[in-house]
N, C-alpha and C positions, 0 to 999 in steps of 0.2 A: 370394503377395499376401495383405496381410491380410483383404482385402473377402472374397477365398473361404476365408479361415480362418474367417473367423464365418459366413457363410452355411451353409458345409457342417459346422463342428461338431459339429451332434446328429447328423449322420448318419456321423459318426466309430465304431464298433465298438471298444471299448477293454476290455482284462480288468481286473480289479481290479487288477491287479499285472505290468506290462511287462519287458521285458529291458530293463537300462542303469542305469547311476547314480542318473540321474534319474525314473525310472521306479519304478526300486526305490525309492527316498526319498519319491515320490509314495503306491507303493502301503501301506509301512509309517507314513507320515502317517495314511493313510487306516481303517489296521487299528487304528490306538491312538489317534488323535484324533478326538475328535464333530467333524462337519462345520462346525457353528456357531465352530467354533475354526479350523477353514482358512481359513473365510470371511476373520474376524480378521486373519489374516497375510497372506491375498489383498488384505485392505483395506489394511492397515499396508505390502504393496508398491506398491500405488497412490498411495498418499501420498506416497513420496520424489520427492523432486527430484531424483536423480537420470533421467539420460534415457534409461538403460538398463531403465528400470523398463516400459516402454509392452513393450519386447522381449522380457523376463522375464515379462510377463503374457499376452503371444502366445503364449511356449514353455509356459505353465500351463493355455492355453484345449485344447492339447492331449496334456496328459499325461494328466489324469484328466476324464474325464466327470462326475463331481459339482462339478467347477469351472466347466463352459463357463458358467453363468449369472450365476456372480460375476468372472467375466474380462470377460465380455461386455457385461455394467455396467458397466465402471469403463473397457473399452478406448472404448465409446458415450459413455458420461457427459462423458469431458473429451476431446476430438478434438484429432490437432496433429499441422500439417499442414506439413513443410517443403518442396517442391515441387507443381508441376501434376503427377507421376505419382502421387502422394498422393491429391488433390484429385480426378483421375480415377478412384482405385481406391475410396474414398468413395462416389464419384457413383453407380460405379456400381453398390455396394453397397445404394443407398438405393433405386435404380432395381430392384433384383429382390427387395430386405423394406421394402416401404414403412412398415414400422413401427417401422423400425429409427430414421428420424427424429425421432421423437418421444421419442428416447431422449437425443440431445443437448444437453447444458446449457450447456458451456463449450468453447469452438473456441480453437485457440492458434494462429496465424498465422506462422511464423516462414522465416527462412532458416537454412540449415547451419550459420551461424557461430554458435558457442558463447556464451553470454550469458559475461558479466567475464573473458573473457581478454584484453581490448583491442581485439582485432582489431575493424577496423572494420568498418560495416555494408554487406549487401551491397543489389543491386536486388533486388525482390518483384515479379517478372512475375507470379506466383501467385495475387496478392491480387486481383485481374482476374476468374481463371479462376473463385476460393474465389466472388466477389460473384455472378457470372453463375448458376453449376449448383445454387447452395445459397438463392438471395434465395428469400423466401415458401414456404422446403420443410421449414424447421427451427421449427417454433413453437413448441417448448420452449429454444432458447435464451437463455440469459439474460447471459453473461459472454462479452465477444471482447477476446484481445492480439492485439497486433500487435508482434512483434518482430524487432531485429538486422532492420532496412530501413531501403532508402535508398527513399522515393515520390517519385518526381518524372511529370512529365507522359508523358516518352518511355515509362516503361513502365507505364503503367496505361492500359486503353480508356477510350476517353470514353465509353461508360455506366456506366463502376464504382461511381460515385457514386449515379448510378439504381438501380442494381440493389442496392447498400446500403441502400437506403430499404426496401427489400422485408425488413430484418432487425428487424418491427415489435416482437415480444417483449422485445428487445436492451435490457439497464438498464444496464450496467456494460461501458467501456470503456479498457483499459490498453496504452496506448503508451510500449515500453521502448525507449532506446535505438534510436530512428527519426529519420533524417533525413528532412526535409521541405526542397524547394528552396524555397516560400513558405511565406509567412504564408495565403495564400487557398486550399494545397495544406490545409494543415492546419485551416483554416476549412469547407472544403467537406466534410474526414473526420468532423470534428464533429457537420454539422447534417447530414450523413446519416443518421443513425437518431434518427427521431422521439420515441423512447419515453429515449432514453439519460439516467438520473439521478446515475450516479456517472462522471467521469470522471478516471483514474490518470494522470501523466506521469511518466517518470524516463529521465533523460540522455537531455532531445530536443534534437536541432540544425535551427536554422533556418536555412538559406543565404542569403537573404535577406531580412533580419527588413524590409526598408521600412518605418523609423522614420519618424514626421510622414505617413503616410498612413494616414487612417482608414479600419476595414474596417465596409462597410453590413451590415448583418444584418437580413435582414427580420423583422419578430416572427411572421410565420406560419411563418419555416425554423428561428427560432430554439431550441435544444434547451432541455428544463425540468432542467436541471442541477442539483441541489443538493445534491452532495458534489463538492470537487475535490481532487486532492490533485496535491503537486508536488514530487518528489524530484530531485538533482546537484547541478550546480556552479552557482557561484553565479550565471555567466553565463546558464546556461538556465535557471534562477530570472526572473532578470530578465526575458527575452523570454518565457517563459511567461505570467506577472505583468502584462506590459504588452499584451500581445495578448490577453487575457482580458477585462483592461479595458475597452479600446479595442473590442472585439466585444461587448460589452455583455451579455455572457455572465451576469453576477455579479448580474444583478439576481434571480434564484429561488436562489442561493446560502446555504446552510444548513448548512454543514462545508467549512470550511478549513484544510488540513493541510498544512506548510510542511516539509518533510524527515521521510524515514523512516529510511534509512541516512546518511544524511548531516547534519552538524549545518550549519543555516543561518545567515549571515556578515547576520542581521536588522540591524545598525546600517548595513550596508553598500547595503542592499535598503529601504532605509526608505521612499523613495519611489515606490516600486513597488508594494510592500506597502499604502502608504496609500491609492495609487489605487484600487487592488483592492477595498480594507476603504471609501473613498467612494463606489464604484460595488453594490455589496452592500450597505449601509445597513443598515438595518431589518431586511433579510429574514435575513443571518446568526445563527445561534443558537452554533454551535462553532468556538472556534478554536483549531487546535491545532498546536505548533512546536517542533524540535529546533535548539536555538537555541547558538550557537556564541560562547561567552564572550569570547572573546578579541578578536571584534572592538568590546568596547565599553571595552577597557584602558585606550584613550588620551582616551578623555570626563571632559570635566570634569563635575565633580559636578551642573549646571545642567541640563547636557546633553537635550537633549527629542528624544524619540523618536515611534513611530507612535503615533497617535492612534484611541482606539476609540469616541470620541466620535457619529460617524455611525451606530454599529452600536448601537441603543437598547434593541434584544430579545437582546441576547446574553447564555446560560443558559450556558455551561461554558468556561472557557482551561484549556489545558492547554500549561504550561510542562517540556517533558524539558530537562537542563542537562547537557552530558557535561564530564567536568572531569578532564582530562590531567597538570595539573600544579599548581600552586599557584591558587587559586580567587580568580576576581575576578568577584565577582557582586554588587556594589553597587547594578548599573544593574537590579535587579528591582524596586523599590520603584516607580520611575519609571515601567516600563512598565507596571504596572499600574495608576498614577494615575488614568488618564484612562476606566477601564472604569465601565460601570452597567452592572450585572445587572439581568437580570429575574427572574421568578419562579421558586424553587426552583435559583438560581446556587451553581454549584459551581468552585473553584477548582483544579487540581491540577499541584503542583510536585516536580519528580522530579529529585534529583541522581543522577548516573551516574558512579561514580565506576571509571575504566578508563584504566587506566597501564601495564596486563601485570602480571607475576606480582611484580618486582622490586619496580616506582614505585605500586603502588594503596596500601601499608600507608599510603605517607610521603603518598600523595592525600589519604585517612580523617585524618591526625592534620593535615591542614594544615588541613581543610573541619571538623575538630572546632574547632580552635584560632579560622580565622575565625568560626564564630558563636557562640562562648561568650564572645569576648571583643572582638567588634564588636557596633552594634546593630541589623544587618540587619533580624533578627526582627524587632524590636521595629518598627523601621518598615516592615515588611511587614506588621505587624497593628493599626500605624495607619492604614494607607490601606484596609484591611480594614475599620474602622472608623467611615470616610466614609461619608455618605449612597447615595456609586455602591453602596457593598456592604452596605444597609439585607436585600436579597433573598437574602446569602449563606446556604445549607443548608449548607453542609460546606465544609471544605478539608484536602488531603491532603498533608502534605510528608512525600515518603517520599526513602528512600537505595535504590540499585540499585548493587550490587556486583559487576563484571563482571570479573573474575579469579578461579582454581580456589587461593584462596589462606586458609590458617590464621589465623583472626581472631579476638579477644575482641569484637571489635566487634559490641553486639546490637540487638534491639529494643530490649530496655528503655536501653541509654544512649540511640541516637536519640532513643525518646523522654524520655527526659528533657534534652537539649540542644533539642528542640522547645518542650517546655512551660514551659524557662527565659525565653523568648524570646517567646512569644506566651498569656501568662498569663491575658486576660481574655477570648481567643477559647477556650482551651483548658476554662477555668473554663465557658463555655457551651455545652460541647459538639460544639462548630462543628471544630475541626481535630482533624485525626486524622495516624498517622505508622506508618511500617512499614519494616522493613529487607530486601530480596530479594536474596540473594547467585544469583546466575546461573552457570550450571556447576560448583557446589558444594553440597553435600550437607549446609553449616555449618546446624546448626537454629538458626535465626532466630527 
């Protein structure tokens, strides 16, 4: 059990140097590297994401005794717990080093099913037992997921949500890939922890979203929210979007972040999007979106998009553009129209140009060809120009190259197909441009 591997580790008797493989590679680490360097590669195996790494850090807590204290960090620091015999062997670990509490920052919640293999999600009887034995004992917490769960009423106690409240420290909450049966399942997760300021979504399903019924929120349950972020399809786009709204969530709203792996079908979301951006108003400073080109192919040039008109203090957009095959980004001028910045407003537009190793050269010469010899630019740094953008500091139009692929393509052409295009922001110092090839080693 791991709770009596870290309890009893200092009182482990170990030589410098074991019989076995592993042992032997421990104790010759030990003879030729300064410990400050194990540390290093202790720390560099806590990092992975791989989930073999928590087990690889248990088999390290006892090879060598100069380890147990850097194993014992990092196995305390981020806890993850896929059953109640977890959650029990935890309990009761905290229950015989009561100091060992103070050591946890980030708890991971999950069930046995693998995150992106498909497989669907299972029940979280756990999350019951995690609420109950850990509410008010963890006050260094700061980070809780919840993952690969299905929450529904049968298997959670009716005090989970109480005993949730007891996680006052709690800022930061990431629900991947959880099914909730309502909207008031997932309402009640929310305003459980008082202190909660950022909250994550990605591939939530709601079973029954109950369109047309408004959710009450009381403003003393209500959470001070202000960073959301919301990644998947575009369906759970949408019911994230409009039960946010609708819960009145968005009024301390301060970072808006519209996909992370996924590019958002935003022509298609437009009205969901705009509720969100009318119920956050004012209070918005950031918005930021992986925005999916292709659903604005068939708009006519007129075409009116969301509106940032409500949001009056907003300091930064941030436009990522991923661009698969022949580029159709007309419709950027438009959606910028409607923005005022406020003070020290920052703009930043990021083509992504990712086709695999074959389709990116032909991406680069088609994304070269549309703006040297269209005039995007040029009316992207006219509406730069407007009054809304009187508070612009800076704007970034960089290229992100995402293929391990042999290119003449540099900085310096980028920038000079930038500064063809945008001459009297360029002339003032205001735009700026950069090339980042990603899993390549092309000096840029």
């Amino acid at each position: 059990m791991l709770d009596e591997k870290l309890a009893s580790a200092n009182d482990v008797r170990m030589p410098p140097c074991a019989s076995g493989n592993l042992n032997q590679t421990a104790g010759n680490l030990r003879c030729t590297l300064p410990l400050e360097v194990q540390e290093r590669i202790l720390d560099f195996l806590a990092g992975l994401i791989d989930t073999g790494s928590r087990e690889a850090l248990t088999a390290c807590l006892l090879t060598c005794k100069a380890w147990i204290p850097r194993c014992r960090f990092h196995l305390l620091h981020e806890v993850s717990l896929r059953g109640r015999q977890e959650v029990f062997a935890f309990s009761t670990l905290f229950k015989s080093n009561p100091r060992f509490q103070n050591k946890v920052a980030y708890a991971r919640i999950k069930t046995r099913t693998p995150s992106g293999t498909g497989a669907t999600s299972q029940s979280m009887e756990h999350l019951s037992s995690f609420a109950a034995r850990f509410s008010g004992r963890l006050p260094a917490s700061y980070d809780l997921s919840i993952c690969d769960a299905q929450l529904r009423p049968s298997n959670l106690h009716p005090d989970t949500f109480l005993h949730l409240s007891g996680f006052a420290s709690l800022r930061q909450l990431l629900l991947k890939n959880v099914t909730f049966k309502t909207q008031m399942m997932l309402n009640r997760t929310i305003c459980a922890f008082p202190g909660l300021a950022l909250l994550q979504f990605t591939d939530i399903v709601i079973l029954d979203d109950a369109q047309g019924l408004p959710l009450v929120v009381s403003h003393n349950h209500r959470p001070n929210i202000r960073h959301l972020g919301v990644d998947g399809s575009a369906e759970t786009l949408r019911r994230i979007l409009d039960f946010y709204a609708a819960a009145s969530f968005a009024a301390t709203l301060r970072t808006l972040v519209l996909g992370y792996r996924t590019a958002v079908p935003l022509r298609e979301l437009s009205s969901s999007v705009q509720r969100l951006l009318n119920s956050a108003g004012q209070s918005l400073r950031t918005f930021s979106c992986v925005v999916d080109q292709h659903c604005f192919a068939e708009d006519s040039p007129h075409a009116q998009y969301i509106s940032f008109v409500p949001c009056t203090q907003l300091e930064r957009v941030i436009l990522r553009i991923p661009i698969h095959s022949d580029p159709g980004i007309s419709w950027i001028p438009r959606l910028l129209s409607s923005i005022t910045l406020h003070d020290n407003g920052e703009v930043y537009l990021c083509f992504v140009a990712e086709a695999g190793l074959d389709g990116t050269p032909g991406v680069l010469q088609a994304l070269e060809t549309c703006l040297l010899h269209s005039t995007l630019l040029a009316e992207v740094e006219a509406v730069m120009l407007q009054s809304g953008f009187a508070k612009l500091k800076r704007c970034d139009v960089d290229l992100e190259v995402v293929s391990p692929i042999s290119s003449s393509f540099s900085s310096r052409t980028w920038s000079e197909i930038v500064a063809s295009g945008m001459l009297q922001l360029v002339a003032q110092g205001i735009v700026r441009s950069a090339v980042r090839f990603v899993g390549d080693d092309h000096p840029a």
